[in-house]
N, C-alpha and C positions, 0 to 999 in steps of 0.2 A: 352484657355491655352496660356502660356507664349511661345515664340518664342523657349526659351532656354528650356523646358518640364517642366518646374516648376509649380506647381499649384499655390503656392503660395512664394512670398519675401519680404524679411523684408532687409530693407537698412541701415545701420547709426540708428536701431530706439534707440531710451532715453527717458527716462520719469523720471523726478524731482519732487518730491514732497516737494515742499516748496526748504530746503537747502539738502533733501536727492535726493542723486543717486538712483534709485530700478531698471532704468535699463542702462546701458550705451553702447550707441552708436553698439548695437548690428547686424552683417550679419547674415540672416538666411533663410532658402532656405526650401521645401517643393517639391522632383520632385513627379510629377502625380501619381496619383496608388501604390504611396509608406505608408509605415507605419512607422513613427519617432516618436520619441520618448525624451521628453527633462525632462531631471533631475538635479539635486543638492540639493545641503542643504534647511531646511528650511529656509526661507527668502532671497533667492536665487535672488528672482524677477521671477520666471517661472509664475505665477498665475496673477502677473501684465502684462506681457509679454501677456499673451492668452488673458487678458482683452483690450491690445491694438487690437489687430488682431481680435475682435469682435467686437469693438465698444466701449466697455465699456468705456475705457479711451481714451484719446485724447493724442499721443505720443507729448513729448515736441519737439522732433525733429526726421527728419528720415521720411521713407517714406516706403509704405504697399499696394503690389500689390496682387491682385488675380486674378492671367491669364496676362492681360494685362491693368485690371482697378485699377487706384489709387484709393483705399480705406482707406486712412491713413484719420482719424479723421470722417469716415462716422457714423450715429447713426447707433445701433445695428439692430433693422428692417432695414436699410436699406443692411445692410451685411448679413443680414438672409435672402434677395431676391434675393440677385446674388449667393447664393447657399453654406455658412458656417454657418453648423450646431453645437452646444456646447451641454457639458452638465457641471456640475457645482461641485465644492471641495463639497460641502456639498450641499446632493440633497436638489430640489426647484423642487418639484410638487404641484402641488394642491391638499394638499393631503384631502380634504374632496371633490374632485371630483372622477369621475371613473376612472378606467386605461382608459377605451373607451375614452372619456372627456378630459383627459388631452390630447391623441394623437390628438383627433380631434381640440382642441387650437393651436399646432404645425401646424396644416393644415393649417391655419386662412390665415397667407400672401401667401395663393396658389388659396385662394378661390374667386369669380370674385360678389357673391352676395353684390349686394348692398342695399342701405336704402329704393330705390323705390319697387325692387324684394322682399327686407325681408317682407315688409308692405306687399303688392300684395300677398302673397304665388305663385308666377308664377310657374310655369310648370317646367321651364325651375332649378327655385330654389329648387324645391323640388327632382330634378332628385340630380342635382349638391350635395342634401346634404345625399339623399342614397349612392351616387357613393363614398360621403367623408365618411362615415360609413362602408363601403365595404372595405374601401382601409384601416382604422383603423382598424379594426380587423385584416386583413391579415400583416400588422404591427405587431399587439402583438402578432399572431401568430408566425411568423418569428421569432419575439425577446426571445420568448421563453416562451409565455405569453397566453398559450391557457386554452379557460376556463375563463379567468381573466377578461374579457372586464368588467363585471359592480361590481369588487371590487374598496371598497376607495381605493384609494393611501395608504393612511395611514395606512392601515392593512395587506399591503404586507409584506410579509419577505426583508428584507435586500438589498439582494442579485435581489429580483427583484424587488425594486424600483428603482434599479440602470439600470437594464434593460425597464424600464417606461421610466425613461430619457430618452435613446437613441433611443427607439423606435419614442418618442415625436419630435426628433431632427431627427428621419429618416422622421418623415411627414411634414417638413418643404423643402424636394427634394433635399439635398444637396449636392454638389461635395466635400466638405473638410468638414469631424467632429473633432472636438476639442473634449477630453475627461481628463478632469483634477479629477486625481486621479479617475479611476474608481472602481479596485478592491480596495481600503481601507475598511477596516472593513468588508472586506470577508474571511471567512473560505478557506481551501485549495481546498475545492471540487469548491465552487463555482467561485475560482481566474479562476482554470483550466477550466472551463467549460466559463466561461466571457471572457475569451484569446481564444480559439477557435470560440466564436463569431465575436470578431476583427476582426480574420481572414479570415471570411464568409463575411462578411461588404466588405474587399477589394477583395475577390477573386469573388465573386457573386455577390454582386451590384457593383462594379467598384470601390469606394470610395478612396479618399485618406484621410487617418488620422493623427494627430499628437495627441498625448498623453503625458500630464503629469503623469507619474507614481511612485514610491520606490520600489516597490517588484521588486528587479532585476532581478529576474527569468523569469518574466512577461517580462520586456524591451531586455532582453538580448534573448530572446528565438522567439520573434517576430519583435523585429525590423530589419528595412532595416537600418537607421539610426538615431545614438545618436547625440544629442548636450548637452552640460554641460554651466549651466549657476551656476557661485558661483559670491554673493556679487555682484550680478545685471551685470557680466561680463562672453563671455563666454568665454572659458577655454580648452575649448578640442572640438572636433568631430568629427566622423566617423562611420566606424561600431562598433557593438558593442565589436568585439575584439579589436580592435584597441581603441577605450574609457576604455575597462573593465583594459588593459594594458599601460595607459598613465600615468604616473608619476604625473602627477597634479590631476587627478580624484581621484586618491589614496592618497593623501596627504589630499584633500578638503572634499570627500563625501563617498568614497564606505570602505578604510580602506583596511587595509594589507589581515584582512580575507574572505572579500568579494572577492577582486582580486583572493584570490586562488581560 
């Protein structure tokens, strides 16, 4: 952890694509054990944004600490081993494998077997891979997933493929999850019920999150703090009263009736 309690900063980041700006020169801060939350319009840059702070993209400038390790332009395994966990705008399971299966892939950068112990079946591999079977399940127990270990992915309802991800993203042991849009395309039972998991994530396993979310009910009822990025800049921040109330947020993204 960061001297100043941050889990996570973003300095000056920017990312150009060709002549386009998607993000510009943006500060942005994550303290420990917190839950934030960043929004705006579509095309905003928030989805490029989360793609810098995992790897995916390589920030044109600016710089991306976690705790106190530069991570700006690290590949994605390599930021999924010092402990930032995602899950994705449009879920990416494997969905012709099991819920059990995909958790246990998220294990993979935890697991220490290697090509001489896989061949061998040692002793020591075969413990290591009940102890990973053991620790999966009690995962998708947790996630709310009981019963489910050996359905396809793909024959889950909705709502719990979304919970698949993050289950997958909790067995990779992470200190910070990214969750980009997680309730969309959920019903009202299961937003409510996906937002009191959140909350279990940080209050019971320690975690610190940041969320791309829309449903303001979701952001404004859970988070600690909002950031506003419109047109790749951001634009406002704080709590969520204090965003829900800014003059610019309301101009750019939320609209006169959302504020009330």
């Amino acid at each position: 952890m960061a001297a100043n309690g941050d889990i996570l900063t973003a300095r000056s980041v920017r990312k150009e694509f060709g002549g386009l700006v998607a993000v510009n020169d943006v500060d942005f801060a994550i303290p420990t054990g917190s839950i934030v939350s960043l929004i705006g319009p579509n095309g905003a840059g928030k989805t490029t944004f989360f793609n810098m702070l995992t790897g995916v993209y390589k920030p044109t400038a600016g710089r991306i600490l976690f705790g106190a390790t530069d991570v700006t332009g690290k590949p994605p395994h390599a930021i999924t081993e010092l402990g930032i966990g995602r899950t994705f705008q449009n879920i990416r399971l494997f969905e012709h494998m099991t819920a059990l299966e995909n958790v246990l892939v998220g294990m993979h950068s935890r697991l220490s077997g290697g090509i001489f112990r896989s061949i061998l079946r040692t002793p020591g591999l075969r413990r290591e891979e009940r102890e990973a079977r053991d620790r999966a399940r009690e995962l998708l127990r947790y996630s709310g997933l009981r019963g489910r270990d050996d359905e396809l992915a793909r024959n889950l309802p909705y709502g719990d493929q979304r919970r698949l991800e993050v289950a997958r993203a909790l067995a990779t042991e992470p200190k910070l999850v990214l969750l980009d849009e997680p309730t969309a395309g959920m019903n009202p039972q299961e937003t409510a019920a996906f937002t009191d998991f959140v909350s279990r994530l940080r209050t019971e396993q320690g975690l610190s999150i940041l969320m791309i979310e829309h449903d303001m009910k979701v952001v404004m009822g859970i988070s600690d703090r909002v950031t506003v990025l419109d047109y790749g800049e951001k634009i406002a921040e704080g709590s969520p009263a204090e965003v829900q109330a800014d003059e610019r947020v309301i101009e750019a993204y939320l609209g006169r009736g959302a504020a009330a």
